[in-house]
C-alpha positions in Angstrom: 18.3 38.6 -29.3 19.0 39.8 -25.5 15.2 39.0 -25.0 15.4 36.0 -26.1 18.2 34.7 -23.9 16.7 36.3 -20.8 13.6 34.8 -21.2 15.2 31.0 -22.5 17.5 31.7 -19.6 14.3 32.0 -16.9 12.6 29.3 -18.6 16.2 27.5 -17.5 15.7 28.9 -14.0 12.0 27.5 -13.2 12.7 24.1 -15.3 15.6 23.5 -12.6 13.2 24.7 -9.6 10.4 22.2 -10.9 13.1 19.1 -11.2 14.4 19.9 -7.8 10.8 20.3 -6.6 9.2 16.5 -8.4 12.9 15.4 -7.7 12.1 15.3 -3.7 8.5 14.8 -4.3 9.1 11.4 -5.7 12.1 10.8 -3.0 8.9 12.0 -0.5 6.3 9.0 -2.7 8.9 6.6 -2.3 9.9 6.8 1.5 5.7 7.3 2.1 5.7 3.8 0.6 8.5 2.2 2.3 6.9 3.4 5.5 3.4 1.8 4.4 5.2 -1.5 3.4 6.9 -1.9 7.1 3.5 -0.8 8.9 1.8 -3.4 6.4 4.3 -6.3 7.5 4.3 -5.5 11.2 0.7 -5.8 11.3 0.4 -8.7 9.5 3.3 -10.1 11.8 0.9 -9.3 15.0 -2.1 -10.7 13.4 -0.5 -13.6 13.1 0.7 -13.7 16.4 -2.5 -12.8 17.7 -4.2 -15.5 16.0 -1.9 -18.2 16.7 -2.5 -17.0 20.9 -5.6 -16.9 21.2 -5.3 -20.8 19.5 -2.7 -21.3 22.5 -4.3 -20.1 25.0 -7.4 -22.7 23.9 -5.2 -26.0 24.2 -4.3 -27.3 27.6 -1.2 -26.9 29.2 0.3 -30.3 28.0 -1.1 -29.3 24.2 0.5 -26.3 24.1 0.7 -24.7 20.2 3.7 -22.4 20.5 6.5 -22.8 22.8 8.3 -19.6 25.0 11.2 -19.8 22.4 8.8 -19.3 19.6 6.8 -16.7 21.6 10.5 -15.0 21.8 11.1 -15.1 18.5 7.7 -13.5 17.2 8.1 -10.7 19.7 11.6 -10.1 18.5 10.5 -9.8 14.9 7.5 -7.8 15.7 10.2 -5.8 17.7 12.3 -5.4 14.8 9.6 -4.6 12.2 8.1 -1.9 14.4 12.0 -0.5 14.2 11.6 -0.7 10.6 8.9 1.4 10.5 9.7 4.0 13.2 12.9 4.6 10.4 10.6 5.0 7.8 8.3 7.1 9.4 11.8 9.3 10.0 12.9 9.7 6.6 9.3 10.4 5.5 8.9 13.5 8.0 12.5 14.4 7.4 11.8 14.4 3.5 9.0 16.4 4.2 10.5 18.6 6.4 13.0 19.6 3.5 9.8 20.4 1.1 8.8 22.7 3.6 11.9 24.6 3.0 12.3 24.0 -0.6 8.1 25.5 -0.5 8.8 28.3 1.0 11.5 29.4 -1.1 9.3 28.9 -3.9 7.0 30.6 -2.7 8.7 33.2 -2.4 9.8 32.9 -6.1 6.4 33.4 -6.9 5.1 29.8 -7.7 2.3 28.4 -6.6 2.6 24.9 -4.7 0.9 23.0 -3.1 1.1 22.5 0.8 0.5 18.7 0.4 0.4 15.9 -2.3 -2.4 16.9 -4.7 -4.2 13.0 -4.5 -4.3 13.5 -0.3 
């Protein structure tokens, strides 16, 4: 009967180390996303700008296509999405930076994980 509990008891023990171990993987996925998303948006954003420029910069002076207040305004949002991602980026390489730890204590648990995603 002792057996038994000892071994349902470490069963216990590597369940909880394999929840808190997909628990910040999928916190990792997620914020890896997030990041994608905002690099996604703020090139699209500069595409668009770049685009619509080169357009200006063809049309006379009189004909011009986007004013200095909408120049403004584009560089302010591609301003603010680049901020968005340079957060993102942050919370990916902090989230990662905590599977190092949680890895290594693992590791020394005797598991065997893997250093990065397994679909990299």
């Amino acid at each position: 009967m002792q057996e038994q509990l000892n071994k349902n008891s470490a069963r216990h023990s590597r369940l909880d180390d394999e929840s808190e171990w997909l628990a910040l993987r999928a916190k990792i996925v997620e914020a890896d996303k997030v990041a994608c998303d905002a690099l996604h948006s703020e090139l699209e954003l500069a595409q668009e700008m770049a685009r619509y420029g080169t357009l200006n910069a063809s049309l006379s002076q009189e004909n011009v296509f986007l004013e200095e207040e909408q120049k403004a305004r584009w560089n302010a949002m591609l301003e603010e999405r680049r901020n968005n991602r340079i957060k993102a980026e942050a919370r990916t390489r902090l989230l990662l930076r905590d599977l190092g730890d949680l890895r290594l204590d693992l590791l020394q648990k005797g598991y065997n994980v893997p250093a990065i995603s397994v679909f990299e």
